[in-house]
C-alpha positions in Angstrom: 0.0 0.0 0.0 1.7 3.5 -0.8 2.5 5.6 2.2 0.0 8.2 1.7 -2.9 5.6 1.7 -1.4 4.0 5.2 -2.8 4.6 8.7 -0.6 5.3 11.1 -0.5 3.0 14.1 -2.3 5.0 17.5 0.2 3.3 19.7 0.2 2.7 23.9 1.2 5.8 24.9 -1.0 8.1 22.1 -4.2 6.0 23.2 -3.8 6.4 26.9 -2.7 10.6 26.3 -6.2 10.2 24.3 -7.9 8.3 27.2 -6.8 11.1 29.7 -7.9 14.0 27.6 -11.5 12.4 27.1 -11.7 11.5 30.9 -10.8 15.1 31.9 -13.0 16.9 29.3 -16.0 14.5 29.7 -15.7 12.0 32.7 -15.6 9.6 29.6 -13.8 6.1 30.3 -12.6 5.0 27.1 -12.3 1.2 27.0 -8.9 -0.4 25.0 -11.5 -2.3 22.7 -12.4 1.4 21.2 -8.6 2.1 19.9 -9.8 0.9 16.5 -13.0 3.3 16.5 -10.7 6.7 18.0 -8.0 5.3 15.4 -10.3 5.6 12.6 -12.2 8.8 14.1 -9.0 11.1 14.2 -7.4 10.0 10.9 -9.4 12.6 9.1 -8.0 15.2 11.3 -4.2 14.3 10.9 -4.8 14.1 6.7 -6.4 17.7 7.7 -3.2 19.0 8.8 -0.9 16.6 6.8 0.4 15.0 9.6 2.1 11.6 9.6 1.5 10.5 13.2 -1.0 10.1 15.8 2.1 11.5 18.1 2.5 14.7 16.2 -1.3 15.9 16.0 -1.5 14.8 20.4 1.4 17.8 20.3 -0.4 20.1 17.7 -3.3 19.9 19.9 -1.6 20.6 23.3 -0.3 23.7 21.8 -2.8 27.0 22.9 -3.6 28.0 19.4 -5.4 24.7 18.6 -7.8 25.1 22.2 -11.0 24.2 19.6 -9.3 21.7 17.7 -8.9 19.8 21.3 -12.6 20.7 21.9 -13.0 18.9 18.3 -11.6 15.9 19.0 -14.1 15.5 22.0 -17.0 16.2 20.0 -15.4 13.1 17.4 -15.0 10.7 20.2 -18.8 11.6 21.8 -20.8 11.0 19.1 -22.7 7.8 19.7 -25.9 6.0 17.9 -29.0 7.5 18.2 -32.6 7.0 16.2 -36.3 8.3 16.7 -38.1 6.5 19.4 -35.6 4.6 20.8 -36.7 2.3 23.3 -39.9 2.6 22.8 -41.7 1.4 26.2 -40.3 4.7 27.3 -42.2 6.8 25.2 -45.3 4.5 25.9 -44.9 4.9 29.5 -44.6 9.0 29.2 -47.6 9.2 27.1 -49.8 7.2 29.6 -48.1 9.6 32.4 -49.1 12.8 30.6 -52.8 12.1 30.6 -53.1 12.4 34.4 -50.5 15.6 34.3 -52.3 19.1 34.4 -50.0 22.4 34.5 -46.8 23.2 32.8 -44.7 20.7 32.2 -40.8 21.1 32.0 -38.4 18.0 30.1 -34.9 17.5 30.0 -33.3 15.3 27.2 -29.8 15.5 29.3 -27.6 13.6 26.3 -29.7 14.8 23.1 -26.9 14.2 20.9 -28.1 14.7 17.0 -31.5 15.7 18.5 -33.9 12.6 17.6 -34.6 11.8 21.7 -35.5 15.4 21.8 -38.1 15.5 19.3 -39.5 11.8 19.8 -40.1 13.6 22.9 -41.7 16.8 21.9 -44.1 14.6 19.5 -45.0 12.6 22.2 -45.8 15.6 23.8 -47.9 17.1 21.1 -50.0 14.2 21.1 -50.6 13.5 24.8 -49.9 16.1 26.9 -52.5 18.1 28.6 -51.3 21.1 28.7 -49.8 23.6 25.8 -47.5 25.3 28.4 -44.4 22.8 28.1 -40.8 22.9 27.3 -37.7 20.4 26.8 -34.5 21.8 27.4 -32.5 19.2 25.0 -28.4 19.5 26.2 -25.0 17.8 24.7 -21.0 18.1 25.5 -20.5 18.3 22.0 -21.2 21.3 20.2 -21.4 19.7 16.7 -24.3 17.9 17.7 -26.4 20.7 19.2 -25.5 22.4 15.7 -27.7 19.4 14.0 -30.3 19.2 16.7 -30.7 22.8 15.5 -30.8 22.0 12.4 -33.1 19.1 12.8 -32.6 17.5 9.5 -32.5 13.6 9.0 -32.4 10.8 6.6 -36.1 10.1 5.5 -35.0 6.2 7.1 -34.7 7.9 10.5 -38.9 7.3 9.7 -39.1 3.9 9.8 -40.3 4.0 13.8 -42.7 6.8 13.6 -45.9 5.8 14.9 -48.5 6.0 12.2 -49.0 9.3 10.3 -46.5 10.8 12.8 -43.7 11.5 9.9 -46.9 13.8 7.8 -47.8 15.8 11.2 -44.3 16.7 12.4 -42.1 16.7 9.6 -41.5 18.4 6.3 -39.9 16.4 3.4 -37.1 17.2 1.5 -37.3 18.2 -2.3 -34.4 18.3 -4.6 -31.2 18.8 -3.1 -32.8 17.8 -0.1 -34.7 14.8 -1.0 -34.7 11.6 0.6 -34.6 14.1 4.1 -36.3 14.9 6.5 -36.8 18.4 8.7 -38.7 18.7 11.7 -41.9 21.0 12.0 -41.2 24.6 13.1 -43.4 24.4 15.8 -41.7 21.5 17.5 -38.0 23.2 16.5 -39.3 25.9 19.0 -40.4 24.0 21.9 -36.8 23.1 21.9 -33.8 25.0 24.4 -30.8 23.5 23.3 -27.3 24.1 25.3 -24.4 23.0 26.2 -23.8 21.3 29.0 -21.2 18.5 30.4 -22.9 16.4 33.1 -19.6 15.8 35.1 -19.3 19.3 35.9 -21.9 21.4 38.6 -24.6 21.8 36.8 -25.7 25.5 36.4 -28.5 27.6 38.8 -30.0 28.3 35.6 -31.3 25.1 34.3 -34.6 25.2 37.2 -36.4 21.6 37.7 -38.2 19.3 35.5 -41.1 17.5 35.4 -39.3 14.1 33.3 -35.1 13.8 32.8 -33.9 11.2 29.9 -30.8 10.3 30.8 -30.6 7.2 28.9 -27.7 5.4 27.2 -24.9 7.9 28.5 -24.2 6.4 31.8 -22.6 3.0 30.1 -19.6 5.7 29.7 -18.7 6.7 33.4 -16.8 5.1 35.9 -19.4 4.0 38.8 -18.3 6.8 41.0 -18.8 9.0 38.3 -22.2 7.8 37.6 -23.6 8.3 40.7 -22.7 11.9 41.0 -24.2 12.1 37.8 -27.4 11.2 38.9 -27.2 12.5 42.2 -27.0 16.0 39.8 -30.1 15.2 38.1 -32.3 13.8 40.9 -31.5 17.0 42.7 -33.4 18.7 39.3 -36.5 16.4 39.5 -39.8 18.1 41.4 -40.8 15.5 43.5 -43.3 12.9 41.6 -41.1 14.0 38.5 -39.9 11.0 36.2 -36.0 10.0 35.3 -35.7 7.6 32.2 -32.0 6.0 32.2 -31.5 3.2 29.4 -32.9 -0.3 29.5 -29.1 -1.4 29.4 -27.8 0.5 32.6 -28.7 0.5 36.2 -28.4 2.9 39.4 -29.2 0.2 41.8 -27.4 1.4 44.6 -27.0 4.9 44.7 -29.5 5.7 47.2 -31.1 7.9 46.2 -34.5 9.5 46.5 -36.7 7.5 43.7 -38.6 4.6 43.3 -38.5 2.6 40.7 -42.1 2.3 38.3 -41.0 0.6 35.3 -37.9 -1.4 34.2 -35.6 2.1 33.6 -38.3 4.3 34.8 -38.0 6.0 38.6 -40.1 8.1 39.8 -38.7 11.2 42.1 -40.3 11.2 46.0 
């Protein structure tokens, strides 16, 4: 293979510099069996700045001038799978819920990622809740995918777990250039506050309570230590009664905390 088609090696040393900077950016525990995926993630930035070694862009990127390249490879290295309605039951359970809610209602996607929890949410919303006075604050540590939860524009394959006639009512399709996309509605884009925010950090006074937290399929990334500070944060932003929906894959059996649990991944706040 010529040289300028090989990829370089991320050897011991690079990986575990990598490993650091992820754990002390994000809390993020980067396993050894994901050297292949950060390997193949970061080769795009060293052909960016014609670099020849793994080593070379670790030292480009300590270096002050290149603060948001760091910040880019975090974002690269976040980015995980994510589709509309995931987990379904969830969304089940929150519909029932909303029929016996009255007042405003106040949701937090805490990992929104490319924004498709988000708005699974705010249809659900639509459809159920009682109440037109409700919000969902939709958050990420990665600034790239906040950009296309803004954006709110999919593959029209992202579709394929819409409940019936869901994709007509809340979403525009794509002509031209843009066909074979999707775009979410206007008025669900606005019921949206998206912002930045990195869940191993104090959260800010700002953010006020919520009725429901998602917090669902992040935790899988943390340390258990780290996890139950996590969640410790969030609780602490649940109104009593209020819901938290982790993923069907992790637990927070425990933590002690103050919550009961009311569905397989569903606890309710006391």
């Amino acid at each position: 293979m010529p040289d300028a088609l090989k990829m370089p090696a991320l050897g011991d040393a690079e990986f575990r510099h990598l490993q650091k900077l992820m754990a002390d950016a994000s809390g993020i525990q980067m396993a050894a069996n994901k050297r292949p995926l950060v390997a193949g993630r970061l080769m795009k930035r060293l052909r960016h700045y014609r670099l020849g070694s793994f080593n070379e862009y670790l030292r480009l990127i300590e270096q002050p001038l290149y603060r948001q390249e760091r910040r880019l490879v975090v974002d690269l290295l976040t980015t995980n799978e994510t589709y509309f309605f995931r987990e379904h039951p969830h969304f089940d359970f929150l519909a029932s819920w909303l029929l016996r809610q009255r007042g405003p209602l106040r949701l937090w996607s805490a990992a929104c990622s490319s924004g498709e929890e988000p708005y699974s949410m705010a249809m659900v919303m639509s459809e159920h809740a009682t109440t037109r006075d409700w919000s969902i604050t939709a958050s990420d540590l990665s600034l790239s995918m906040l950009h296309k939860a803004q954006e709110a524009i999919y593959d029209i394959s992202q579709a394929k777990y819409f409940p019936e006639g869901w994709l007509q009512r809340y979403c525009l399709s794509g002509v031209g250039d843009m066909s074979g996309r999707l775009r979410i509605q206007a008025s669900l884009r606005e019921r949206l506050v998206l912002r930045e925010v990195n869940l191993v950090q104090p959260l800010s006074e700002d953010l006020g309570l919520f009725d429901v937290i998602f917090l669902r399929n992040v935790l899988i990334y943390f340390d258990n230590d780290e996890k139950k500070r996590i969640v410790q944060r969030l609780v602490h932003q649940l109104r009593p009664g209020g819901l938290l929906f982790i993923g069907h894959a992790e637990s927070i059996h425990g933590f002690n905390l103050p919550v009961r649990l009311v569905q397989p991944s569903v606890y309710e706040c006391l």
